[in-house]
Each structure stands twice: as C-alpha cells, then as structure tokens.
FIKOLDO-390691 format. One record per residue: x, y negated, z of N, C-alpha, C in turn; residue in three letters. Coordinates in pm, whole numbers, padded with zeros to 5 digits, always signed. Atoms other than C-alpha are relative to their C-alpha. Example, Ala and Ser with C-alpha at 12.3 -4.5 7.8 and 13.67 -1.06 7.14 Angstrom:
# residues 2
+00089+00119+00000+01230+00450+00780+00090-00120+00000Ala;-00082+00119-00006+01367+00106+00714-00077-00109+00073Ser;
# end
This chain:
# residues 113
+00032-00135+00040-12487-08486-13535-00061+00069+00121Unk;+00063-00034-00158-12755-08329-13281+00043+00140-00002Unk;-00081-00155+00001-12618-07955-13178-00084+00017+00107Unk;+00064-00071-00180-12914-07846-12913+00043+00158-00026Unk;+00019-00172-00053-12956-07493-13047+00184+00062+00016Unk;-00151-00021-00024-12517-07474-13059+00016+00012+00151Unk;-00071-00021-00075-12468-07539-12750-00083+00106+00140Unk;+00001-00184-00057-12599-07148-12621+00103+00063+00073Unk;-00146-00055-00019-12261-07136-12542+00011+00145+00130Unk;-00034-00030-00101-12320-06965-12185-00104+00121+00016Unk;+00148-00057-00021-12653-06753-12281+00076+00176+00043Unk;-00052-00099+00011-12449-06416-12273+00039+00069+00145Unk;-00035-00075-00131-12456-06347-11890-00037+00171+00041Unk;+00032-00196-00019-12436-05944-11776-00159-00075+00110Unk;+00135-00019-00056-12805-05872-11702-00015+00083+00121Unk;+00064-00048-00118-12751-05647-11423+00178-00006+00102Unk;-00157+00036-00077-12392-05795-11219+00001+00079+00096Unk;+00043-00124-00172-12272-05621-10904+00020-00128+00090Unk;+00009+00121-00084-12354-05790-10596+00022-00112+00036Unk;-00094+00057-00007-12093-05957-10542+00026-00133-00080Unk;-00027+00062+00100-12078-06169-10887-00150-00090+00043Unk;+00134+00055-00029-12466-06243-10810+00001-00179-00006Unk;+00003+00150+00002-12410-06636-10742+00036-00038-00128Unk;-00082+00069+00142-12158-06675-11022-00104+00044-00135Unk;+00097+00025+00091-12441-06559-11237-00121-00065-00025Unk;+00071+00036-00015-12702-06711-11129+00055-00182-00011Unk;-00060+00120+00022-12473-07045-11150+00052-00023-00164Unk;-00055-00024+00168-12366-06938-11529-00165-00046-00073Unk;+00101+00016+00087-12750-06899-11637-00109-00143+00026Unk;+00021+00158-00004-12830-07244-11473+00064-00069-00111Unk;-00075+00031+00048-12573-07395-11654-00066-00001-00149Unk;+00004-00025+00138-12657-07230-11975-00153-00043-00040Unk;+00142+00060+00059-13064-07326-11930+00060-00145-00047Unk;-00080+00151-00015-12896-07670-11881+00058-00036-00159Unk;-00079+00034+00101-12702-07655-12210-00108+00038-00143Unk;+00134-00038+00086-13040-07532-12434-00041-00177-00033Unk;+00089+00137+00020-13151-07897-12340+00078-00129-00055Unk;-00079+00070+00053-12837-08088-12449+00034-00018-00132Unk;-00048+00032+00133-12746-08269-12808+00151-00057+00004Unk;-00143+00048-00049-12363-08316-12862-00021-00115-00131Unk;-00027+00080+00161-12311-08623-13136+00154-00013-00016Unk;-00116+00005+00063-11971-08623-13281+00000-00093-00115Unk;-00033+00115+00106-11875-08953-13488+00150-00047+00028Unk;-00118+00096-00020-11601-09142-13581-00046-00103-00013Unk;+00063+00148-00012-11537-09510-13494+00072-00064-00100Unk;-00069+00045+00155-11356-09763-13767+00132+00060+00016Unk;-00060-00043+00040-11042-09655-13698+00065+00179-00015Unk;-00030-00151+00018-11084-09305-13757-00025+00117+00104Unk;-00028-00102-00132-11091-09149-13416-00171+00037+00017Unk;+00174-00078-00008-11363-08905-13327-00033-00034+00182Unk;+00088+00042-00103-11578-08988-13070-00114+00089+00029Unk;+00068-00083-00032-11804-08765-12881-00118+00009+00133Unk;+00081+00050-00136-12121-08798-12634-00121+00120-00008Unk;+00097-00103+00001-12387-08574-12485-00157-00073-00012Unk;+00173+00111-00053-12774-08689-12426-00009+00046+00129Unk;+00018+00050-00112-12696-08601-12089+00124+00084+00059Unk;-00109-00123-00102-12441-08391-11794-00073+00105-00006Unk;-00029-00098-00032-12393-08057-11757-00058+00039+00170Unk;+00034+00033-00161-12384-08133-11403+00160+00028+00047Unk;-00138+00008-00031-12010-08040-11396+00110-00039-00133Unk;-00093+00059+00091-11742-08260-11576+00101+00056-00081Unk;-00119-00099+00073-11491-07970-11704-00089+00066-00088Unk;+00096-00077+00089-11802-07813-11913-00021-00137-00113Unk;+00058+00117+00114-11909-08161-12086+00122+00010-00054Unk;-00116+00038+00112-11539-08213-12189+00036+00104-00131Unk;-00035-00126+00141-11505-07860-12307-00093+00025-00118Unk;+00110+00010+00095-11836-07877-12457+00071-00130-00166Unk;-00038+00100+00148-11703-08206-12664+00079+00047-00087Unk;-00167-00025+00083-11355-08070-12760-00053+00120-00051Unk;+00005-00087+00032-11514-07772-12846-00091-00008-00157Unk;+00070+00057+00082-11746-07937-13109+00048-00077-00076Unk;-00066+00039+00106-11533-08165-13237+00103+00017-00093Unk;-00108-00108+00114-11278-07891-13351-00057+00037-00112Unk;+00062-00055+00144-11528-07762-13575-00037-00118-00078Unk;-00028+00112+00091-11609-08071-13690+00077-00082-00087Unk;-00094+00028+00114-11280-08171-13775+00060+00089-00081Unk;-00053-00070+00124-11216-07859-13969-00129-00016-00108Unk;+00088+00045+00076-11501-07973-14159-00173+00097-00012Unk;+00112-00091-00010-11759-07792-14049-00117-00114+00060Unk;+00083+00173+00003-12063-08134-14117-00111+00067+00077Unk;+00127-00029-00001-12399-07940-14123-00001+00018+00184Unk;+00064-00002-00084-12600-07878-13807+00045+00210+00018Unk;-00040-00171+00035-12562-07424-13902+00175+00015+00013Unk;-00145-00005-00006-12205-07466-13934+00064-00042+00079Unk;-00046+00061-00106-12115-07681-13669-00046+00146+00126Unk;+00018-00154-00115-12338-07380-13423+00067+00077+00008Unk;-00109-00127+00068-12139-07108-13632+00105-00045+00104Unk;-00088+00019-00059-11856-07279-13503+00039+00031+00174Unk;-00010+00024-00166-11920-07322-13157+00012+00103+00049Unk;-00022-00163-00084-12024-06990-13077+00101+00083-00006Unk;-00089-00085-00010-11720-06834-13199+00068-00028+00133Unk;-00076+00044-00111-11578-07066-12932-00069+00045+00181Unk;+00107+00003-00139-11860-06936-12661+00110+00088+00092Unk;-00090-00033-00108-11597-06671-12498+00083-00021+00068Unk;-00114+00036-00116-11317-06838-12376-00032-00137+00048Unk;+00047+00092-00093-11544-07140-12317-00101+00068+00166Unk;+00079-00040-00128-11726-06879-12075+00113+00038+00120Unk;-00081-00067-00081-11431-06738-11946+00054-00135+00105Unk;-00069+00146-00025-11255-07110-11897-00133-00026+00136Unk;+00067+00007-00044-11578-07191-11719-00035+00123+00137Unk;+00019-00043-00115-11611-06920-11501+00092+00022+00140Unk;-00145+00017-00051-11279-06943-11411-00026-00105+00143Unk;+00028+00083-00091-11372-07267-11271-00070-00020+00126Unk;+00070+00013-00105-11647-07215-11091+00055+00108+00134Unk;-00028-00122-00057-11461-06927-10921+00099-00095+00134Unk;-00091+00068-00067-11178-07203-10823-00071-00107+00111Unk;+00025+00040-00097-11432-07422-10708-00080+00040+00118Unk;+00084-00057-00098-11621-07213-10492+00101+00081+00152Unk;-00109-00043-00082-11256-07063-10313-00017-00189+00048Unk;-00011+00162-00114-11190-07453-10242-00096-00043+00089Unk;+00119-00012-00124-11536-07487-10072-00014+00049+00087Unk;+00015-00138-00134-11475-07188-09870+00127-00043+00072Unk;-00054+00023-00096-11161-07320-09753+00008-00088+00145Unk;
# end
C-alpha cells in the first residue's frame, strides 16, 4: 500500500519560531521534505503478522519506526484505501511531531554534552 502523500506527517512547522527553536525547525522541515518522498507498504506475511517497509530512511531510526507503527494502526483498524489510510495518519501527525521533537531535543542535549 504506497502512502507518499500520508506521510506529511511533519509539514506543520511554526513559520516564524523564536531564535532559539531556529535549528529544531529547520531540522523538523528537513525531515518533513524527506517524508513527501517516502512510500510506507504495510502487508501481511502467511501467518498473519503485519509487516511494514519504507522505499527508503528518514535518516533517523525512531521516525521510520514511528512512521511504520503509525500506519499500520490504521491499517489494522481497517482503514485499506490509500485516502483512508492518509486520513488516518494525519490524525496521528501531533504526537508523532511532538514524540519527534522530543527526540531531536534529547539528541542534540547528548551532543552538547
């Protein structure tokens, strides 16, 4: 199931941040060009289990996973189509942004230490 235009997830960055935030946005709307160009497929294999792959990285490993798990929830509430599966996602876009910025916040303190 290809999901490019779904996964928008991150398009929603403040247009005018204060100084300060500046990187973390400019690292959000990377990210989110980044995720314009990605297809998620969601299948199951014979015995049932869902299975999930991108057509490529993120560039950071805590976004692809959340990206999958976040896709294959809607999928397994039965949400098939290509419109419905998006629907889905995006409801999920805020606390995948939040989750996400979270991160980058954590890894950018560990860098600095």
């Amino acid at each position: 199931m290809s999901l490019i235009a779904a996964l928008m997830l991150l398009q929603g960055a403040p247009s005018a941040p204060p100084e300060e935030d500046f990187t973390e946005v400019q690292e959000i709307t990377v990210i989110a060009e980044k995720l314009r160009q990605i297809s998620v497929n969601v299948t199951r294999d014979p015995q049932g289990r869902y299975q999930c792959g991108l057509s490529e990285s993120t560039g950071l490993l805590k976004l692809d996973g959340e990206l999958c798990e976040a896709t294959t929830r809607c999928v397994r509430k039965g949400k098939l189509d290509q419109d419905a599966v998006r629907a889905c996602v995006e409801k999920a876009r805020p606390a995948l942004t939040a989750r996400i910025r979270d991160h980058l916040v954590a890894q950018r303190a560990g860098a600095g230490a």
